[in-house]
C-alpha positions in Angstrom: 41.7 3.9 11.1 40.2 6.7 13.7 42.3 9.2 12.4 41.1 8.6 8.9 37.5 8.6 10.0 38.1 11.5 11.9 39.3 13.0 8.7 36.0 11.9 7.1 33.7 13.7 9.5 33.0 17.2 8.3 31.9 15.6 5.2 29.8 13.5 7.1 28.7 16.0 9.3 27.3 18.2 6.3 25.0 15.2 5.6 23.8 14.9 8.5 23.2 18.3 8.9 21.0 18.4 5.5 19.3 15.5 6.8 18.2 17.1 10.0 17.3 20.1 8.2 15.1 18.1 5.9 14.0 16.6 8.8 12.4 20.1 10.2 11.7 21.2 7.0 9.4 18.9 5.9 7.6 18.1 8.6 6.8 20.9 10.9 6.5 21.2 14.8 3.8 20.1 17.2 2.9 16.8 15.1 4.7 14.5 15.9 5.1 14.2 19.6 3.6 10.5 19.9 2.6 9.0 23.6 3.0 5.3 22.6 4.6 3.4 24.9 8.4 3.2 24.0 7.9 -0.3 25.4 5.5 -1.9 23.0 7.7 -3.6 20.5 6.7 -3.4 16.5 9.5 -6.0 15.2 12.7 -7.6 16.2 15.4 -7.2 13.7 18.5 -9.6 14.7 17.2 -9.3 18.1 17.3 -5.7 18.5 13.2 -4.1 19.0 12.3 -1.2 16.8 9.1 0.4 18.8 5.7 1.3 17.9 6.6 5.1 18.4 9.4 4.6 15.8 7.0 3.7 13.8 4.6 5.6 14.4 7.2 8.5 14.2 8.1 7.3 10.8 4.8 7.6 9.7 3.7 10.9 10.4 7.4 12.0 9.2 6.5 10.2 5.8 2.8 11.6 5.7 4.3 15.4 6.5 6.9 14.9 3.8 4.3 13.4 1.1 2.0 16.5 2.2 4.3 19.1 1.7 5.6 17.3 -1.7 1.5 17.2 -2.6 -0.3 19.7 -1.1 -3.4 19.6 -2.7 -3.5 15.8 -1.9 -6.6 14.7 -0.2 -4.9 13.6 3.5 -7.5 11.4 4.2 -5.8 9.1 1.4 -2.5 9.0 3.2 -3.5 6.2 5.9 -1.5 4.9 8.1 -2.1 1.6 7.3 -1.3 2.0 3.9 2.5 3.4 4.7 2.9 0.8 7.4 4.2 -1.5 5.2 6.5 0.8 3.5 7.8 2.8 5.9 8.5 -0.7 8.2 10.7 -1.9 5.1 12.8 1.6 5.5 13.6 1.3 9.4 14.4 -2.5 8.8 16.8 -1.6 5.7 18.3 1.5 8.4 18.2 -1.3 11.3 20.4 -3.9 9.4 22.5 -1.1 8.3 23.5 0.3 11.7 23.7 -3.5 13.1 26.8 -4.1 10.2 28.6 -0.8 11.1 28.4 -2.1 15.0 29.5 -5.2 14.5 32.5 -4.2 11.8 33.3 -1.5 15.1 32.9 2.0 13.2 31.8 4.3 15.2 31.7 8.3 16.1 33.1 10.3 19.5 30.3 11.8 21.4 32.2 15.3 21.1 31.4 15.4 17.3 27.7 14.5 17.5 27.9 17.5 19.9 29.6 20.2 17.6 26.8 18.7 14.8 24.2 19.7 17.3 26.0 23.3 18.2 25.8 23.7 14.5 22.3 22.7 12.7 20.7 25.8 12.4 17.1 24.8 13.4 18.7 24.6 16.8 20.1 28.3 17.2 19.2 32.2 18.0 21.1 35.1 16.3 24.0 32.5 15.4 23.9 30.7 18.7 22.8 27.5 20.0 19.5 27.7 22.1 19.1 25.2 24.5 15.4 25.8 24.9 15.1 25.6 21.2 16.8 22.6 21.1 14.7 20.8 23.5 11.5 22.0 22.0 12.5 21.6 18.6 13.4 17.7 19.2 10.1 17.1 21.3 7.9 18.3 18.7 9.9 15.4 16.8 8.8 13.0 19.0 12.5 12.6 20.9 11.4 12.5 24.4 14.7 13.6 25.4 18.0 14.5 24.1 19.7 11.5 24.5 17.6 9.7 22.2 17.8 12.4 19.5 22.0 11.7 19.8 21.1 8.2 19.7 19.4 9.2 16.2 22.4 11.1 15.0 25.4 8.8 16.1 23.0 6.0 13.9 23.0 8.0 11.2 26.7 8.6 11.5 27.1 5.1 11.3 25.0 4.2 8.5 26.6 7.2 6.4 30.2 5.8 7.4 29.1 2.3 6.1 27.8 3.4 3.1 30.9 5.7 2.4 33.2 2.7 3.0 31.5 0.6 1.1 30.9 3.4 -2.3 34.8 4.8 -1.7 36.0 1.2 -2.2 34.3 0.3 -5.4 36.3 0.3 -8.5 36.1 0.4 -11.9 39.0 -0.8 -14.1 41.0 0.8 -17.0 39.2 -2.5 -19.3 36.1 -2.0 -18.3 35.9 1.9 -18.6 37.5 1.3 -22.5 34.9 -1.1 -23.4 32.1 1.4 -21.8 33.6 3.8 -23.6 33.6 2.3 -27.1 29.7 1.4 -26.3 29.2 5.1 -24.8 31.0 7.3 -27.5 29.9 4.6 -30.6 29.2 6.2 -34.0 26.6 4.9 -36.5 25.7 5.1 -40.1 21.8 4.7 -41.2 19.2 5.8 -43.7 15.8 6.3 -43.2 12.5 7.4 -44.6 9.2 8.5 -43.5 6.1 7.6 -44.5 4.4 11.1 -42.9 1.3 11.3 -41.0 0.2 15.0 -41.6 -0.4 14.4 -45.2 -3.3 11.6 -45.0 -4.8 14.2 -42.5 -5.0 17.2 -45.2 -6.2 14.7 -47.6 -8.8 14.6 -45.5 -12.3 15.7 -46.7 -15.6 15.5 -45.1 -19.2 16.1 -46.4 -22.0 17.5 -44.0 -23.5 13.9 -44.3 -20.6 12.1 -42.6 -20.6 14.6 -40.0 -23.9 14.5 -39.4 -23.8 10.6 -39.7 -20.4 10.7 -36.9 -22.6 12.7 -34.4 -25.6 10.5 -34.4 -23.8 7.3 -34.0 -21.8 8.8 -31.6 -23.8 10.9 -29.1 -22.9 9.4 -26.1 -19.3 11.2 -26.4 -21.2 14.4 -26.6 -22.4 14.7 -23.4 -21.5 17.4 -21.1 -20.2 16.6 -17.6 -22.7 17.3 -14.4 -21.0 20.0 -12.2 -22.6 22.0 -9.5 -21.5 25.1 -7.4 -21.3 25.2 -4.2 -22.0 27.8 -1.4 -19.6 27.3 1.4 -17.8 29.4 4.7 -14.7 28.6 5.2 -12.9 29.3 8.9 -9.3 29.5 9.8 -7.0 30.5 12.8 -5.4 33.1 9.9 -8.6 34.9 8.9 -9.5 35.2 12.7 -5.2 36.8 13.8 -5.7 40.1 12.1 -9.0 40.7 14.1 -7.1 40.5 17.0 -5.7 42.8 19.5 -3.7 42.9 22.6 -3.1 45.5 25.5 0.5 46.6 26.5 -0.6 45.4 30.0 -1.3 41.9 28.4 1.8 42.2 27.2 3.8 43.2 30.2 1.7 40.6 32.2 3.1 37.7 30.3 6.6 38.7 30.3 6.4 39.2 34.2 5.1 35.6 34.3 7.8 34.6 31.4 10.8 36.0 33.5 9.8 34.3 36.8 10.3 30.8 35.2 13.2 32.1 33.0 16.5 30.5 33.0 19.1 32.7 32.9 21.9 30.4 33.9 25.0 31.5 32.1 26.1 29.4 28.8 29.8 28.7 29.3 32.4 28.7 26.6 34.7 25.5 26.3 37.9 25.0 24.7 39.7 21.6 25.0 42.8 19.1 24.1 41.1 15.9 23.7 43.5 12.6 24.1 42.5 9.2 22.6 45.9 7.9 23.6 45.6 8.4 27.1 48.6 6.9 28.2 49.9 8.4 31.6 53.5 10.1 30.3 51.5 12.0 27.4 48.7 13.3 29.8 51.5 14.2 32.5 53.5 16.0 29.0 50.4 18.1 28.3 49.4 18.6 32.4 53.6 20.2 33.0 53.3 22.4 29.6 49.8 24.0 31.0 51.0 24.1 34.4 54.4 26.4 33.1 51.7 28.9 31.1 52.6 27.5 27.6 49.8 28.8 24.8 46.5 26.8 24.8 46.0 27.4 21.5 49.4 25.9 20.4 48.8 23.0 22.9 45.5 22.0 21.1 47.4 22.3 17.5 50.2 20.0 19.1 48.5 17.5 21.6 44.7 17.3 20.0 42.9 14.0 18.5 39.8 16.1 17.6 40.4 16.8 14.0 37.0 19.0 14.1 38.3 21.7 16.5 42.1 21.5 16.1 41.9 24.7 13.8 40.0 26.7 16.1 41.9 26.6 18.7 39.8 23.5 20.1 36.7 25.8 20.7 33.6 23.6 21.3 31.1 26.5 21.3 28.8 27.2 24.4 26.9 24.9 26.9 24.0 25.5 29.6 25.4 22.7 31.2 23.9 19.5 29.3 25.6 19.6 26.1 29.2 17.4 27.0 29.2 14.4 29.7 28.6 15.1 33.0 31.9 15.2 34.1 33.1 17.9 31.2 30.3 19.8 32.4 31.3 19.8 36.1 34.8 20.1 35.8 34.1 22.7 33.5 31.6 24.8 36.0 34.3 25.0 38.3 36.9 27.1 36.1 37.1 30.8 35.8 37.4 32.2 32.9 41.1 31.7 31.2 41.5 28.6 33.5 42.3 24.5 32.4 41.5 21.8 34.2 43.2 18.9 35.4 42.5 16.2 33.5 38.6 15.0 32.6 38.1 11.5 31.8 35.1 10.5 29.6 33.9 7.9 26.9 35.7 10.1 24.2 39.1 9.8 26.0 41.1 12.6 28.3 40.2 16.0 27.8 41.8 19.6 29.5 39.5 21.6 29.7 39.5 25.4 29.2 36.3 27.8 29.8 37.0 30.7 27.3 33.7 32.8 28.1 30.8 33.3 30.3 27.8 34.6 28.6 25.1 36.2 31.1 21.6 35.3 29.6 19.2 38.5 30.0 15.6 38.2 29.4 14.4 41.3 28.2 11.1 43.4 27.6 12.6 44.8 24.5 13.8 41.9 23.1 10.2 40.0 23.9 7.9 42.1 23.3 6.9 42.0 19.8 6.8 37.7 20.3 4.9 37.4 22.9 2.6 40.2 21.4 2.3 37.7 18.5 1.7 35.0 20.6 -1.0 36.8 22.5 -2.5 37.2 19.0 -2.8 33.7 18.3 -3.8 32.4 21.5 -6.5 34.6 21.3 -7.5 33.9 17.4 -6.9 29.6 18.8 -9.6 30.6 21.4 -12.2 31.8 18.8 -11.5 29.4 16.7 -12.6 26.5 18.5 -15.6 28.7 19.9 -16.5 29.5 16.1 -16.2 26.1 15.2 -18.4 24.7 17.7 -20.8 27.6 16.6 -20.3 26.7 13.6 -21.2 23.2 13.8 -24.1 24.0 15.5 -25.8 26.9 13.2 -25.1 24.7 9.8 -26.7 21.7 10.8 -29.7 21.3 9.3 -29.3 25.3 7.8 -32.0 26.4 4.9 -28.1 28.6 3.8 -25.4 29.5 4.6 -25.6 33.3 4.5 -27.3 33.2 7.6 -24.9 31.1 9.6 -22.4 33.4 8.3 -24.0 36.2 9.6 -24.4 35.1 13.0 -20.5 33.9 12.7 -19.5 37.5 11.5 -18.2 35.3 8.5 -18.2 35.4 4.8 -20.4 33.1 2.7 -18.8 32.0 -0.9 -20.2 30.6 -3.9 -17.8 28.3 -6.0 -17.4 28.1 -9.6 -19.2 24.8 -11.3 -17.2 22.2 -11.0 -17.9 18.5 -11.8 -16.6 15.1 -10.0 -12.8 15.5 -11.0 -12.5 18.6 -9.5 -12.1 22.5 -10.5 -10.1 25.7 -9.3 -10.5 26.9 -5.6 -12.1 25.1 -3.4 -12.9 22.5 -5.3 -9.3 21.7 -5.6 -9.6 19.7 -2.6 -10.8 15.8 -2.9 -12.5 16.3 0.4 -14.8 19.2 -0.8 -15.7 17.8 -4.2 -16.1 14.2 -2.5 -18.6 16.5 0.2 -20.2 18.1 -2.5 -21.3 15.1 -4.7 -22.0 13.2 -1.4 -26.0 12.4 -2.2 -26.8 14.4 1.2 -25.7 17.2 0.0 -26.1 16.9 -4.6 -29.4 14.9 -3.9 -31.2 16.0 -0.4 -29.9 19.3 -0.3 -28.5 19.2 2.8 -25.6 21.1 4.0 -22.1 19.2 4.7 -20.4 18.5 7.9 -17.7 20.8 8.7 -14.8 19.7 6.8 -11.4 19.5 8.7 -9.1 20.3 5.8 -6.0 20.3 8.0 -3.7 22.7 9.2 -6.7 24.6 11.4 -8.8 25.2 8.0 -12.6 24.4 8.5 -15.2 24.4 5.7 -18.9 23.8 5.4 -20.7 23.8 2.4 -24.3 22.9 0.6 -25.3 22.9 -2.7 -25.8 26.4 -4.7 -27.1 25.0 -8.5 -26.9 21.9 -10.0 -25.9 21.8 -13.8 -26.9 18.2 -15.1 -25.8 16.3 -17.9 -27.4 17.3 -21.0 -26.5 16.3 -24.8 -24.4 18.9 -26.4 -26.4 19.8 -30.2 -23.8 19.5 -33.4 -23.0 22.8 -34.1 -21.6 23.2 -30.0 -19.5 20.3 -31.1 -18.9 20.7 -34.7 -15.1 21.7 -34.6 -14.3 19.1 -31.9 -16.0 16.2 -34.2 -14.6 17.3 -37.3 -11.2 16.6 -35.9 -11.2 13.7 -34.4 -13.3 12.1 -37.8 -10.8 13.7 -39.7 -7.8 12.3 -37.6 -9.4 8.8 -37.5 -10.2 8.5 -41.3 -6.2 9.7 -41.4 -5.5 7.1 -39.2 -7.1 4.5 -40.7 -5.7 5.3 -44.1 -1.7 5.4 -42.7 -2.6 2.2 -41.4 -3.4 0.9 -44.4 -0.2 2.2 -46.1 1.7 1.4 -43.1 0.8 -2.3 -43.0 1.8 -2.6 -46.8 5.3 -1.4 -46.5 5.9 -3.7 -43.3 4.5 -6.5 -45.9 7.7 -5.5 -47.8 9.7 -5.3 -44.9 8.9 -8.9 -44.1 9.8 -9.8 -47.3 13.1 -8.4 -47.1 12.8 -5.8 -49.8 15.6 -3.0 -49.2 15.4 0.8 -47.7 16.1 2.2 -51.2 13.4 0.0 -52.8 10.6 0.7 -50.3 11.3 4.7 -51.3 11.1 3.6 -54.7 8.2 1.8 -54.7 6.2 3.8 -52.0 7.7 7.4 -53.1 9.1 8.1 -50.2 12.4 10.4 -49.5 15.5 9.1 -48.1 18.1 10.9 -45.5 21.0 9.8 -44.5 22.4 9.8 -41.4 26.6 9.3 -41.3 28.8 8.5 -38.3 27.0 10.2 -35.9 27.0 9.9 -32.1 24.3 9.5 -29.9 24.6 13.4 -28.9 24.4 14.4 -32.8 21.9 17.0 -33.5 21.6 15.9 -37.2 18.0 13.8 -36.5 15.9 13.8 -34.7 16.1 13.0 -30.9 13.3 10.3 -31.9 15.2 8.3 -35.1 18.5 8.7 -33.1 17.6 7.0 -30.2 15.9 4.8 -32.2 18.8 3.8 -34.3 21.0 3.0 -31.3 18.7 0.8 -29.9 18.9 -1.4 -32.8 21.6 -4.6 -32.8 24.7 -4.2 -35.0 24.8 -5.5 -37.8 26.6 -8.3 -38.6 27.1 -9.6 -42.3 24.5 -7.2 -43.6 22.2 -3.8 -42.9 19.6 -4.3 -40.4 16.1 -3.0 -41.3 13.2 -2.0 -38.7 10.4 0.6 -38.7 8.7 2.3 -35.8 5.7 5.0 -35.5 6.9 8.2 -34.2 4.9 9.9 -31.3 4.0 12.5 -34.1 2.3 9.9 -36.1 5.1 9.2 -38.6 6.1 5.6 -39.4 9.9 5.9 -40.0 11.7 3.1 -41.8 15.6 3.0 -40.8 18.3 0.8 -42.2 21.5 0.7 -39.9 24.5 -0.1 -42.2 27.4 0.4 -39.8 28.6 0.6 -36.3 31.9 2.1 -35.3 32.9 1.9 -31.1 34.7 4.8 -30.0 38.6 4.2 -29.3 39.6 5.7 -25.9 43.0 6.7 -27.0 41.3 9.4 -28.9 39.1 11.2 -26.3 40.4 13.3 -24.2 41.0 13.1 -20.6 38.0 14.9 -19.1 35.7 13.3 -21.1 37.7 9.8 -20.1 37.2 10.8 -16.7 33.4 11.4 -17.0 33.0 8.3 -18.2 35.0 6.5 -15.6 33.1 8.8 -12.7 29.5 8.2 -14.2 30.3 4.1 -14.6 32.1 4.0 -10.2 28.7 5.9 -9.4 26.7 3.3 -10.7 28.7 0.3 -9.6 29.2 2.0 -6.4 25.3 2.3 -6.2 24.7 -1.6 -7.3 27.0 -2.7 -5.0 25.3 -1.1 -2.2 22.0 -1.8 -2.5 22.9 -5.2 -3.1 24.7 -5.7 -0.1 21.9 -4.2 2.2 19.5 -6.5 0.6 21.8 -9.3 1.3 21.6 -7.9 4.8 18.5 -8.0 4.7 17.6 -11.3 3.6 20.1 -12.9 6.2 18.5 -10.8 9.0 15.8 -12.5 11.5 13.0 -10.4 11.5 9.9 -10.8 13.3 6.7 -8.7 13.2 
């Protein structure tokens, strides 16, 4: 059972791997790193606590994801509060998940959730894992140390192995795909006629006095919406960089400081035979081959239990000396290069270790110099920020405008386009600006706006520039918009009218062809088609297969089309597909599509069943 889970893995790694990415993706650094106490318990699944700053982690990782799937969304309107219940019903669902896979005893060897980590790209430089990356990157996640992140990852191995086990087992049988596929690959016979819409619109025709009439009774449509423009200064950390400028002695002045605190510890190269089945002959077989110089390579493709490395020779990548278990690490600090050591016992079994390669970290001026000149950049453009935004807060308050203020600021003042209470272009894209705007301290008193933190470091102030009030638009601004919509709802009316008399002859179970007949209306046919034909439209099709089949005679119904059409359609016969006469991709497309689904059913049924056994307290 190991060895087929083993076998599993890379799969499973990639997963994990996409989920992590996503992970950094979608929600940034610096954000998340959350000081609630690890102690303060949230709820109590089965006994085990999930934390407030699990929680809490959850949340902001949910807020950044629905921000950067939405960003013109308002952020104020993505409170906490609102996805606590939400994101609580996730991490209990994950919870219950990771509880079955303990207690059914899957689980993963440390040494792969370490190749995973010497992997995901977010965590490397040039190609390499960087431990200080590493450590910064899962911090700014909220991981207060490494350990926990693993702890993250070996869940999520557990959760995905469950899953799997539970989606590879489901089956469909060769019954069940036929009768799907006699449904699926059906045929059906129908006539239909339409009773078109477009017609009773060109039939249309309107005097001056019904206009005229239309407008006055309807006025109140006519009214144009109140907008106003806005005058506004806007400050970010980005419009501030470019002003910025650093000396080379600046530059040279932080690196001195950088280097001092620098690690450059060597990262060592490991290689290793790892032995689940530790029993004391095999380790003493593998110790006597090393010990008379046999290949290490060829030992690893002979001996080895990690599936992950046995084609590389058993090379585990590069370590500062906190990647692998303490005792790897030690035993593997004490080797020259080309050396194995006697055996190493940890939780993962025996390994021998090999170090392959010491790489000498240098931290050079060259290879620094254009970062920390960036950094130096943005330090300094942070530092004006916040004194520009205090200024800034100052100087509006209570400003006669805002061309002054942006004066003093060495800013630019902006005037918006009109825009009314939903919203425009620019600016007034954001909820928080338009909200601002029609705020009566600013529309009614003229006052200018707080300064508006519209997140990521982007600051805005605004008052108002011109008002534009309602007014009532005369008949000949709206002449072309009335016309149509009288027209279309004298159309309307008189379809309806038709309409309702050929449903009176539905309902009295008068037949396709006599309806034409009597109403003048043309027939099409429609015979043996599948649901994929091209022969109707998409509309009448789907339509036609939604109806029952017919049993000792046609079935009649009607329906209005979203062009304004009211179709009547007789379905006369239904013929299922046989599966000896499709052929065998299209048999197994069916049979792939119908596992997925059952797969999926079964799933999520059997983590709410999880669920709803679990003891849960909040």
């Amino acid at each position: 059972m190991l060895l087929d889970f083993r076998n599993n893995m890379r799969g499973v790694a990639i997963g994990i791997t996409i989920v992590i990415a996503l992970i950094f993706a979608l929600t940034g650094t610096g954000s998340l790193f959350l000081s609630t106490p690890d102690s303060e318990s949230a709820l109590v699944v089965n006994g085990e606590d999930i934390s407030e700053r699990e929680v809490l982690q959850a949340i902001a990782r949910e807020q950044s994801r629905i921000l950067n799937s939405n960003p013109e969304i308002d952020r104020t309107l993505i409170d906490d509060v609102a996805l606590r219940p939400q994101v609580l019903r996730q991490l209990i669902s994950r919870e219950v998940l990771i509880q079955a896979a303990s207690d059914q005893d899957l689980g993963v060897a440390p040494s792969l959730i370490n190749e995973l980590i010497l992997d995901i790209e977010q965590f490397q430089t040039d190609g390499v894992f960087d431990q200080d990356r590493f450590r910064y990157a899962i911090r700014s996640q909220g991981y207060p140390s490494s350990s926990k992140f693993t702890e993250m990852l070996a869940d999520q191995f557990l959760v995905e192995q469950l899953s799997n086990g539970i989606v590879d087992t489901s089956f469909i049988t060769s019954d069940e795909v036929a009768s799907l596929t006699a449904l699926v690959d059906q045929k059906r016979s129908f006539e239909f006629a339409r009773l078109a819409y477009q017609p009773f619109v060109d039939a249309v025709e309107l005097s001056d006095e019904q206009i005229a009439n239309y407008y006055d009774e309807n006025q109140a449509q006519y009214m144009t919406e109140r907008k106003l423009s806005v005058e506004y200064i806007e400050l970010n950390s980005a419009m501030l960089l470019d002003q910025q400028s650093v000396s080379d002695e600046q530059v040279q002045a932080r690196f001195d400081q950088e280097a001092e605190s620098a690690d450059n510890s060597p990262s060592l190269r490991a290689a290793h035979i790892l032995l689940e089945d530790d029993s004391a002959e095999l380790i003493a077989e593998v110790q006597a081959k090393i010990d008379a110089g046999e290949d290490f390579s060829e030992l690893v493709n002979e001996y080895t239990q990690d599936v992950a490395t046995a084609e590389m020779g058993g090379d585990l990548g590069f370590t500062d000396g906190s990647t692998f278990p303490d005792a790897f690490e030690e035993a593997l600090a004490a080797l020259e290069v080309g050396q194995v050591s006697a055996p190493v016992e940890t939780v993962s079994g025996t390994h021998f270790v090999k170090l392959l390669e010491v790489e000498k970290k240098e931290f050079l001026f060259e290879d620094q110099q254009q970062r920390i000149a960036q950094e130096l950049k943005q330090e300094a453009a942070d530092t004006l920020l916040v004194e520009k935004l205090e200024m800034l807060k100052e100087l509006a308050f209570n400003a006669d405008n805002l061309q002054e203020v942006a004066e003093d600021l060495a800013l630019q003042a902006k005037t918006s386009e009109p825009f009314s209470q939903n919203g425009g272009t620019g600016v007034a894209a954001s909820a928080m600006v338009v909200n601002a705007a029609y705020s009566p301290e600013v529309a009614e008193d003229g006052y200018a706006s707080e300064v508006l933190d519209l997140g990521d470091d982007n600051y805005i102030v605004l008052r108002l520039n011109e008002n534009f009030p309602s007014r009532q638009q005369s008949l000949e601004e709206v002449r072309v918009q009335l016309t149509q919509t009288l027209t279309n709802a004298i159309a309307q009316e008189n379809i309806d009218a038709k309409t309702a008399e050929v449903t009176a002859a539905l309902d009295a179970k008068d037949s396709l062809s006599s309806i034409a007949t009597k109403f003048k209306l043309e027939v099409e046919k429609a015979d043996a088609v599948d649901r994929r034909n091209q022969v109707v439209s998409a509309e009448i099709n789907t339509f036609a297969f939604e109806l029952a089949t017919p049993r000792e005679s046609a079935i009649t119904d009607s329906f209005t089309a979203a062009n304004g059409d009211f179709v009547v359609l007789e379905l006369s016969e239904v013929q299922l597909a046989d599966k000896g006469s499709l052929d065998k991709e299209r048999l197994d497309l069916i049979r792939s599509a119908a596992a997925t689904a059952t797969s999926s059913k079964e799933f999520v049924a059997y983590q709410q069943a999880l669920i709803e056994q679990a003891k849960i307290v909040q």
